[in-house]
N, C-alpha and C positions, 0 to 999 in steps of 0.2 A: 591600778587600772584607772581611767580618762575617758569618760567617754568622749568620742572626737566630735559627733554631730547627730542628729535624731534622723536616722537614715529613712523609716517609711511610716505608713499608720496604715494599718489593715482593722475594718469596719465590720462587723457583724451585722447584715441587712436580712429582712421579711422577702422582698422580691428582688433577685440579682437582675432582672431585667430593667425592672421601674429604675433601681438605683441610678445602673450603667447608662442608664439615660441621662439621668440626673448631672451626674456628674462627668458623661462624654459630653452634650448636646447642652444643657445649661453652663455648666463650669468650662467645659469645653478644652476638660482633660482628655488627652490622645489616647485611648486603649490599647496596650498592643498586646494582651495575650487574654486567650480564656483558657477555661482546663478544670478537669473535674480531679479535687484534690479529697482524700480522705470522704470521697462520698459527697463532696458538698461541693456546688458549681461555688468557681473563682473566677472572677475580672482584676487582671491589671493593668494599672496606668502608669505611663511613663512622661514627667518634661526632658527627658532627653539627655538629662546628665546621669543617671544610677537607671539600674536595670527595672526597677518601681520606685514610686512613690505613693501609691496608694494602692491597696488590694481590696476588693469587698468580699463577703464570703456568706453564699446564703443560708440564713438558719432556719426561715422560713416564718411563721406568723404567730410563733408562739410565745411572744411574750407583750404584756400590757404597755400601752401608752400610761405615764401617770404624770400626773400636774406638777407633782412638789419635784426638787430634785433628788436622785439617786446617788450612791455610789458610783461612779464610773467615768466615762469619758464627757466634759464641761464643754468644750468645740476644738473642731479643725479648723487651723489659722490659715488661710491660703493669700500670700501675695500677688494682688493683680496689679499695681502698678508701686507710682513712688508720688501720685502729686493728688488733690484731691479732684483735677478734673480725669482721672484716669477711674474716680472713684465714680463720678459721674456720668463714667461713658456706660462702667460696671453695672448700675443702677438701671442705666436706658435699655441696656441688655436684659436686665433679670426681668425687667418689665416686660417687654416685650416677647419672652418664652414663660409669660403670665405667671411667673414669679413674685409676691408682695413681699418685700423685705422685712423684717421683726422689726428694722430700728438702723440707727446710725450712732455711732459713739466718735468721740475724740479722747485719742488716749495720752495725747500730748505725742508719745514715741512712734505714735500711729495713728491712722482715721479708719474705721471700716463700717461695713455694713455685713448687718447680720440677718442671715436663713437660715431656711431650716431644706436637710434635705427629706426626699419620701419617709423614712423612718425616724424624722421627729430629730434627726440629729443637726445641732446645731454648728452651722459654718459662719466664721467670721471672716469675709472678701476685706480683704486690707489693704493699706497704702500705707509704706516705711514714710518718718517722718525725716528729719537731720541728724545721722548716727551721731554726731557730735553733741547732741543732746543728752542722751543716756550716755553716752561715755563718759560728760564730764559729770553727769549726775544719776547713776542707777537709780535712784530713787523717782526717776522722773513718770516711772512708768506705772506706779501706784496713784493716777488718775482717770477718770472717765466722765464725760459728760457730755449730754447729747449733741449731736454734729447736725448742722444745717446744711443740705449740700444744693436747696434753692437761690 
């Protein structure tokens, strides 16, 4: 077995409503189905090539916010452009639906900026850097340090 490619990521959320805002109206992923699945409302989004790419699925308010990190999911990577003024427009954007960004890194392989969505979960808005980079050198992507994007 191969796996071919990482087909969706489906998100365990406190409010499906807060989320689906979140990530329709800020992220300004296309929704295109809701549905009550095993008792617990679903939102899916789609960019248009696969039937989802994201699901959230409400569990409701029952578990703690905690400082250090957990066991579990570290972030969702989402590509918004390929240059670092696409990463700039991303910024004026998040701003503007009063979003304050955690941070900016340079990954060499990549530039992003990092949120948080309503449940504390961490999203990294990215811009690919010159594939020919990590191709000629995998190892290129074991960097980070912070990105100026004034």
């Amino acid at each position: 077995m191969r796996v071919l490619e990482l087909g969706h990521a489906n998100l365990f959320v406190s409010d499906l409503d807060r989320s689906a805002e979140f990530y329709g109206s800020v992220l300004c992923l296309p929704e295109v189905a809701r549905a009550v699945l095993n008792g617990r409302r679903v939102a899916f989004f789609s960019l248009g090539v696969r039937h989802h790419d994201l699901a959230l699925v409400e569990v409701g308010h029952g578990t703690e916010k905690r400082d250090e990190p957990q066991p579990g999911l570290n972030h969702l990577g989402l590509k918004i452009g390929d240059s670092v003024d696409d990463l700039r427009r991303g910024r004026q954007h998040l701003l503007s639906q009063g979003i304050k960004p955690l941070g900016y890194r340079d990954h060499r392989v990549c530039k992003s900026i990092h949120v948080q969505d309503p449940d504390g979960i961490r999203i990294e808005l990215y811009a690919d850097g010159d594939p020919a980079l990590w191709a000629k050198d995998p190892t290129a992507l074991a960097f980070s340090e912070p990105l100026h994007l004034d």
